[in-house]
C-alpha positions as a printed NumPy array, in Angstrom:
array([[ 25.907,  26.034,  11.979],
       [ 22.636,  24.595,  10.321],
       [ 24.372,  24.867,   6.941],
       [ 27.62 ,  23.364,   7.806],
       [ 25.837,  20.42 ,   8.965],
       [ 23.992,  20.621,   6.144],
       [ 26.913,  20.941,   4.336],
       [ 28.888,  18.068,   6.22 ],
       [ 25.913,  15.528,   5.537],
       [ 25.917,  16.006,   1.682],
       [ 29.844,  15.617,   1.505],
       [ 31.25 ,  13.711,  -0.873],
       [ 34.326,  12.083,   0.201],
       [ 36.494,  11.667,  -3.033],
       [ 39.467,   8.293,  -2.67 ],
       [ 42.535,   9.778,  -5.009],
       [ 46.038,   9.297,  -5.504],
       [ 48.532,  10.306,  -7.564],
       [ 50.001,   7.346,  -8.944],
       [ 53.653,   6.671, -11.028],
       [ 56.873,   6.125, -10.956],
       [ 58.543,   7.303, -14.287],
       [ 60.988,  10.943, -14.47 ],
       [ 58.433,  12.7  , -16.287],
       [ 55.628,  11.873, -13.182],
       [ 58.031,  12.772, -10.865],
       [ 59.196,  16.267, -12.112],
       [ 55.328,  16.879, -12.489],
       [ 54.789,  16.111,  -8.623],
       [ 57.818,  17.922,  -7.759],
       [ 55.735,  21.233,  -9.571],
       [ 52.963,  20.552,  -7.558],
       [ 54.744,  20.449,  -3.938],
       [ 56.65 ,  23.939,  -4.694],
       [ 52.742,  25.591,  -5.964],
       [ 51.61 ,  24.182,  -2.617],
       [ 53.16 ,  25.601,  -1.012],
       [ 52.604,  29.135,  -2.13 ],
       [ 48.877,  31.179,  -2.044],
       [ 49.314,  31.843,  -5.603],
       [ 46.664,  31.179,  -8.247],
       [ 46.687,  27.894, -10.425],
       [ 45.734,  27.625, -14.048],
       [ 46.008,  23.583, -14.885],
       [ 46.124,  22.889, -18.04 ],
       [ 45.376,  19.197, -19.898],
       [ 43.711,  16.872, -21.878],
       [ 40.357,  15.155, -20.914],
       [ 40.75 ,  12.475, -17.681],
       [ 44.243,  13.371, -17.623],
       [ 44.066,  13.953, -13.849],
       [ 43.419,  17.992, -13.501],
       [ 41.268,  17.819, -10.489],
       [ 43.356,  15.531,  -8.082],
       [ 46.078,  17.694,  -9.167],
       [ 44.179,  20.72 ,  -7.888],
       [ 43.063,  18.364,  -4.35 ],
       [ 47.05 ,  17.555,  -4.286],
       [ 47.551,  20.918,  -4.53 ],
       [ 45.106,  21.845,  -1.467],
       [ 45.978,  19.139,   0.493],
       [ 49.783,  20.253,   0.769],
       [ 48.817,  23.52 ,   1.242],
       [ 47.492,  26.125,   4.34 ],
       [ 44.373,  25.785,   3.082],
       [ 44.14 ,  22.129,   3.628],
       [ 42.08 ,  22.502,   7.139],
       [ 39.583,  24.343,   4.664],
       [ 37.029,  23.486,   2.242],
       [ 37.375,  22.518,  -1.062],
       [ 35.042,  23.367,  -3.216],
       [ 34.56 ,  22.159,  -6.841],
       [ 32.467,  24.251,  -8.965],
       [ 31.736,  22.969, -12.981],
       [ 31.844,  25.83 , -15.26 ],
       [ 30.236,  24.657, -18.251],
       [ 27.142,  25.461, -17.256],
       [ 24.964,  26.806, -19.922],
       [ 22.759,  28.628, -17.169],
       [ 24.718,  31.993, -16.574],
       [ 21.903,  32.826, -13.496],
       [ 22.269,  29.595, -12.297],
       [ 26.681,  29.641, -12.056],
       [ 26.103,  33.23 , -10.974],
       [ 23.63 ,  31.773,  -8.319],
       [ 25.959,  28.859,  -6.942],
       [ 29.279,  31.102,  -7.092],
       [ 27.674,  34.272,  -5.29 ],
       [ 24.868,  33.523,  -3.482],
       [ 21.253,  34.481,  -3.24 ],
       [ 19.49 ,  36.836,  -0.805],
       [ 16.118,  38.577,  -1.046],
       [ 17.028,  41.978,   1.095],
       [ 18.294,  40.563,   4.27 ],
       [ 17.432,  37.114,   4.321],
       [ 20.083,  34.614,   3.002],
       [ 18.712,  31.97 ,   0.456],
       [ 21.851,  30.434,  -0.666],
       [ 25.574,  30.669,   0.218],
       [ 27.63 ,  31.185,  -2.364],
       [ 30.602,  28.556,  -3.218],
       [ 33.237,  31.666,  -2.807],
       [ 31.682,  31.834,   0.506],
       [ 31.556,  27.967,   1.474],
       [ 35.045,  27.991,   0.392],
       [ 36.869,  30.821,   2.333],
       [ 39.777,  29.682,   4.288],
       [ 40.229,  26.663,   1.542],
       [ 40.037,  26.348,  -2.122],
       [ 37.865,  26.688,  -4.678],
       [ 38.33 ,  24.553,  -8.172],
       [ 36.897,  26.066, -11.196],
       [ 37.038,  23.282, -13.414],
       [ 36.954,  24.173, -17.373],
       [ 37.149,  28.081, -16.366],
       [ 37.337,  28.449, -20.416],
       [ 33.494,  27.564, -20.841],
       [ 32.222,  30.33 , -18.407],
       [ 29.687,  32.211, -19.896],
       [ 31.497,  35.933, -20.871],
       [ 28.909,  37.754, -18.704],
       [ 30.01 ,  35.81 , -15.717],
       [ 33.99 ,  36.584, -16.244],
       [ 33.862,  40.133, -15.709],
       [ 32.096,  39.176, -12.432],
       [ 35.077,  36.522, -11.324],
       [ 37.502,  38.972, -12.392],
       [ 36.004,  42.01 ,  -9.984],
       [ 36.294,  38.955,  -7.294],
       [ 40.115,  38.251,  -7.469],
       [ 40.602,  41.834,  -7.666],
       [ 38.436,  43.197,  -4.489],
       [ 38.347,  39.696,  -2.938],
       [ 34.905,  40.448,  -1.757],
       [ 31.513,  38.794,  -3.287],
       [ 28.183,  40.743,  -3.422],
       [ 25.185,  38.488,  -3.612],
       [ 22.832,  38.316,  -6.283],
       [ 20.297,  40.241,  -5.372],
       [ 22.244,  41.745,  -2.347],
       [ 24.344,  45.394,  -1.964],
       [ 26.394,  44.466,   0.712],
       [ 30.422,  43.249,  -0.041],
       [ 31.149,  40.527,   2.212],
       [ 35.21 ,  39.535,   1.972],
       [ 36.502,  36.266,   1.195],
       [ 40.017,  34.754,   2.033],
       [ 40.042,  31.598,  -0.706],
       [ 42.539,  30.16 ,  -3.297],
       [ 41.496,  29.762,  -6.749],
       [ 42.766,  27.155,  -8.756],
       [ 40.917,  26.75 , -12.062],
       [ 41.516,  23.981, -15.066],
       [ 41.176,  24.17 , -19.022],
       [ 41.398,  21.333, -21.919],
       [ 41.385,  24.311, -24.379],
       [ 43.843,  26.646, -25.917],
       [ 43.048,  29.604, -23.624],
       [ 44.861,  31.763, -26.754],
       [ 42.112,  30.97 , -28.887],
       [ 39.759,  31.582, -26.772],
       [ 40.943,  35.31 , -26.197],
       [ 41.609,  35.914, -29.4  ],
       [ 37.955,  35.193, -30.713],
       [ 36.627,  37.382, -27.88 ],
       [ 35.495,  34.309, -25.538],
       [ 37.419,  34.9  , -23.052],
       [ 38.758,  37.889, -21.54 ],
       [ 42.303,  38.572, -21.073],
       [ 42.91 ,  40.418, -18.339],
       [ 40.739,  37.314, -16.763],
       [ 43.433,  35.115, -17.796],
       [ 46.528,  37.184, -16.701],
       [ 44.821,  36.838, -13.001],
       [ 44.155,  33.297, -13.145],
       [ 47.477,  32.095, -14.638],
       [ 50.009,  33.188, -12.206],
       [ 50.974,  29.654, -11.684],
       [ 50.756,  27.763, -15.081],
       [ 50.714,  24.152, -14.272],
       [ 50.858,  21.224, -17.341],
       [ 49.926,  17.931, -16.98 ],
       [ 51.366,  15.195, -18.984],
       [ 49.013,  12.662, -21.051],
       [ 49.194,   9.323, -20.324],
       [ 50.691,   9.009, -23.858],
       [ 53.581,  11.001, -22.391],
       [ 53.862,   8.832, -19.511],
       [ 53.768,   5.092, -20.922],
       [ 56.27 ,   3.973, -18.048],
       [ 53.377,   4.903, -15.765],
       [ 51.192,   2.502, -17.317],
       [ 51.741,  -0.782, -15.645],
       [ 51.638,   0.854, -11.763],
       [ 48.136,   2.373, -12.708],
       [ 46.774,  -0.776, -14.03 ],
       [ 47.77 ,  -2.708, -11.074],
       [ 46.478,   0.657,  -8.523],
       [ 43.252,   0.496, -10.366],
       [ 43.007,  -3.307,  -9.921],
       [ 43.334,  -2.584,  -5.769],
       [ 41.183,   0.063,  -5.991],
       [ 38.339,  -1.37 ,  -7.454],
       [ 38.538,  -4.82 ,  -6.101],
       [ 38.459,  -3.094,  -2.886],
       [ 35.627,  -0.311,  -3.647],
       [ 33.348,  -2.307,  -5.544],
       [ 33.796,  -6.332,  -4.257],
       [ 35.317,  -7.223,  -7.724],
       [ 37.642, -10.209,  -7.487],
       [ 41.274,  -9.235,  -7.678],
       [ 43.159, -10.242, -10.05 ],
       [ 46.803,  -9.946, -11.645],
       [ 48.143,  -9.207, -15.034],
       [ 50.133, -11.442, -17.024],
       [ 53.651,  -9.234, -18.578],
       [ 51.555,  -9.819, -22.035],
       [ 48.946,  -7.505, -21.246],
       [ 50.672,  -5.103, -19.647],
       [ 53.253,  -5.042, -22.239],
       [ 49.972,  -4.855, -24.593],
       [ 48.952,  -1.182, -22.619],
       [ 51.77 ,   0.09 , -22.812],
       [ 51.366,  -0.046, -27.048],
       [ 48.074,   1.326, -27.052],
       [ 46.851,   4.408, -27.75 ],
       [ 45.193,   6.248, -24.607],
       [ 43.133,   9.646, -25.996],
       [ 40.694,   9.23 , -22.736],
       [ 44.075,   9.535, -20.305],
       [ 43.852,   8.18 , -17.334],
       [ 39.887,   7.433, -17.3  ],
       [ 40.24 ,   5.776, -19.899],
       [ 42.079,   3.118, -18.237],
       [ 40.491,   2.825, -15.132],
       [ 36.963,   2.588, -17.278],
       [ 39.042,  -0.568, -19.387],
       [ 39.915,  -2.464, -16.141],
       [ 36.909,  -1.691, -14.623],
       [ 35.376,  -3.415, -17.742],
       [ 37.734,  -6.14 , -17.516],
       [ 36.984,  -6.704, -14.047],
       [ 33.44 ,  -7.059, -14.515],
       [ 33.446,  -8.613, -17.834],
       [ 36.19 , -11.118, -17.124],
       [ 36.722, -14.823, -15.484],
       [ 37.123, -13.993, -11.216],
       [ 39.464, -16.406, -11.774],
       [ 41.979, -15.681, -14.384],
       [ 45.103, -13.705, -14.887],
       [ 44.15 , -10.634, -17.241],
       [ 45.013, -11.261, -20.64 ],
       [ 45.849,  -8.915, -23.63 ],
       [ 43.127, -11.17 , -25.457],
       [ 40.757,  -9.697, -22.656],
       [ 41.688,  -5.935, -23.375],
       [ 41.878,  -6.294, -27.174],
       [ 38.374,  -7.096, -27.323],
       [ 37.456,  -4.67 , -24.847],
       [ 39.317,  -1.551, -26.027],
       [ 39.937,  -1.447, -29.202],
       [ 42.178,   0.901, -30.882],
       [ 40.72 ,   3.991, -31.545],
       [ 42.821,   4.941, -34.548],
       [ 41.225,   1.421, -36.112],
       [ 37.475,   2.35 , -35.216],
       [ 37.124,  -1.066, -33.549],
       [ 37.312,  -2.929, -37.187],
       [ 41.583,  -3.823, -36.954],
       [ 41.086,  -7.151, -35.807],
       [ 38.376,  -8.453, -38.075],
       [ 39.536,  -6.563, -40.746],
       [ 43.603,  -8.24 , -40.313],
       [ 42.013, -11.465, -40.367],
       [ 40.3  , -11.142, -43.409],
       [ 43.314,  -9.57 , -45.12 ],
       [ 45.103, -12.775, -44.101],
       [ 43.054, -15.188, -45.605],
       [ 43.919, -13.948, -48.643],
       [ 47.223, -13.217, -48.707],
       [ 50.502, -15.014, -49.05 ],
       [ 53.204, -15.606, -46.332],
       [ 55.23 , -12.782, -47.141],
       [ 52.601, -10.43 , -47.324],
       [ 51.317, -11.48 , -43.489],
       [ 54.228, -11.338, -42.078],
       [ 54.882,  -7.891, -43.687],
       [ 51.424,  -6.682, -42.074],
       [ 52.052,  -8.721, -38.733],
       [ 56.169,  -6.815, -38.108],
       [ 54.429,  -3.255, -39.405],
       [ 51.828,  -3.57 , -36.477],
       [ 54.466,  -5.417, -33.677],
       [ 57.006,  -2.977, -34.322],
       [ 54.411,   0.263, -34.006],
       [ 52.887,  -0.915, -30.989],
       [ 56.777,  -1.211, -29.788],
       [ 57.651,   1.939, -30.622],
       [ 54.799,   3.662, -28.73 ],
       [ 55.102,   1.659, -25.696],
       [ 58.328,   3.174, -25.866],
       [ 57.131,   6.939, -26.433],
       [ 59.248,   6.681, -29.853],
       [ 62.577,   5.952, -28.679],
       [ 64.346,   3.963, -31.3  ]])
C-alpha cells in the first residue's frame, strides 16, 4: 500500500490523442482497435516523434488491461545494472528494495520503448520473462509470476540488428507477434492541417498561450514542407510560433518560414534565393520561383500528379 501511494503521488498524467482524418490515419487506427483487443504482444515500428508511444497508450486504453498500470520503461540505457535494476527489482535476502517495473505493471502494460538498444546481456533476461512469465529479482532466488502485456517500439531495422549479432532473434520472434507500422507524417500530409489546429488548442489551453488561427496560406505552406521530426516536429514549430509570434495575429507562412526552415536547404534557401535573384534576369527567376512552387505542390500532395 505504501508504494502504491508512493507510486500514485509521482504519477505522471500524460494529455494524448490521436489526431487525423485522412484514409491512411484511419486504416492505421482501425489496426490498433483489432490489437486491442487481443493479449497479444506489440512490436511498433516508426520513425522518431512519429507517435509510437500514444499508439502503445491507445493500445492499453482499449484493451483489458486498461484498469491496470502502464508502465513506460526507456531502453537505451547505457547502464545494463541499472535497466536490470528498474525492470526486475532489487532485494537483499528477504527485504524488498525496489519493485521491479514487470512487477508495478502486472494486470496492465508495460512499454519498452526502443527495445532495439537493450544492452545484449539484458535480452536473454527479457526473453526467459515472456517465456516463464515469472521475474526473479536481482539479487533474489525466488520466481514471483507476472500477468502483463508487453508492447515494445523500434526506429531501427530490427534485421540489421540481428544480423550483426545485436539483437537476438528468438527475442524478436516473441516480441513481434503483432507487427504494428506507423505512418510518417510525410505519409500523412492530409493530416497536417487538423494537427496544426489540435496543437494550437492544446497549447493555448496547457500553457496560457493566446489562441490563434491559421490563415489557408500557412497551412497550405505545411502541407509542402518537409517533416523528418514527424509529429514533434510540428507541435515544437507551433509551439515556437505561439511563443514567438504577435497574440494577436493570424499565423502566417512568413511566421513558419523563418521559424522552420527546410531541412533539405540547411536554413540558407531563403537568403541564398534572394541573392540568386538579384542577379539574374526575369526568365531565369521565374524559372527558379515555378521549380520551387511546383515541388512544394507536389509534396503537399504526397506526389500525386
Amino acid at each position: 500500500l505504501r508504494l502504491e501511494n508512493k507510486e500514485l503521488k509521482q504519477k505522471d498524467v500524460v494529455e494524448y490523442e490521436l489526431k487525423g482524418e485522412s484514409i491512411i490515419f484511419r486504416n492505421f487506427v482501425s489496426s490498433l482497435d483489432k490489437v486491442s483487443k487481443a493479449n497479444s504482444r506489440v512490436l511498433i515500428s516508426g520513425s522518431s516523434g512519429s507517435g509510437k508511444e500514444i499508439s502503445a497508450r491507445y493500445i492499453h486504453d482499449n484493451s483489458k488491461q486498461a484498469a491496470g498500470n502502464f508502465i513506460v520503461i526507456n531502453c537505451s540505457v547505457s547502464d545494463e545494472h541499472e535497466l536490470d535494476r528498474i525492470l526486475f527489482g532489487v532485494e537483499n535476502g528477504k527485504d524488498l528494495q525496489e519493485v521491479g517495473a514487470l512487477e508495478k505493471a502486472s494486470g496492465g502494460t508495460i512499454y519498452l520503448d526502443e527495445v532495439a538498444e537493450m544492452p545484449l546481456g539484458l535480452q536473454g533476461k527479457l526473453l526467459k520473462f515472456l517465456v516463464e512469465k515469472a521475474v526473479t529479482r536481482h539479487g533474489g532466488k525466488k520466481q514471483l509470476d507476472v500477468d502483463v502485456r508487453v508492447i515494445s517500439s523500434t526506429n531501427t531495422n530490427l534485421s540489421e540488428k540481428i544480423k550483426s549479432k545485436k539483437f537476438r532473434e528468438d527475442l524478436f520472434h516473441r516480441l513481434n507477434v503483432v507487427p504494428i507500422k506507423i505512418p510518417s507524417l510525410n505519409e500523412r500530409i492530409d493530416d497536417i492541417p487538423v494537427l496544426a489546429k489540435y496543437f494550437v488548442e492544446q497549447l493555448s489551453s496547457s500553457n496560457g498561450f493566446a489562441y490563434r488561427e491559421f490563415t489557408n496560406e500557412a497551412l497550405s505552406f505545411l502541407q509542402g514542407m518537409n517533416w523528418p521530426g514527424n509529429i514533434r516536429q510540428l507541435r515544437n514549430l507551433i509551439e515556437r510560433v505561439l511563443i514567438l509570434g504577435n497574440p494577436v495575429d493570424k499565423i502566417s507562412s512568413d511566421e513558419l518560414v523563418f521559424t522552420e526552415p527546410n531541412e533539405k536547404d540547411n536554413g540558407e534557401r531563403i537568403n541564398l534565393i534572394s541573392s540568386e535573384l538579384a542577379g539574374m534576369s526575369l526568365r531565369e527567376a521565374r524559372e527558379i520561383f515555378e521549380r520551387d512552387y511546383l515541388m512544394l505542390q507536389i509534396n503537399r500532395f504526397g506526389g500525386n500528379i
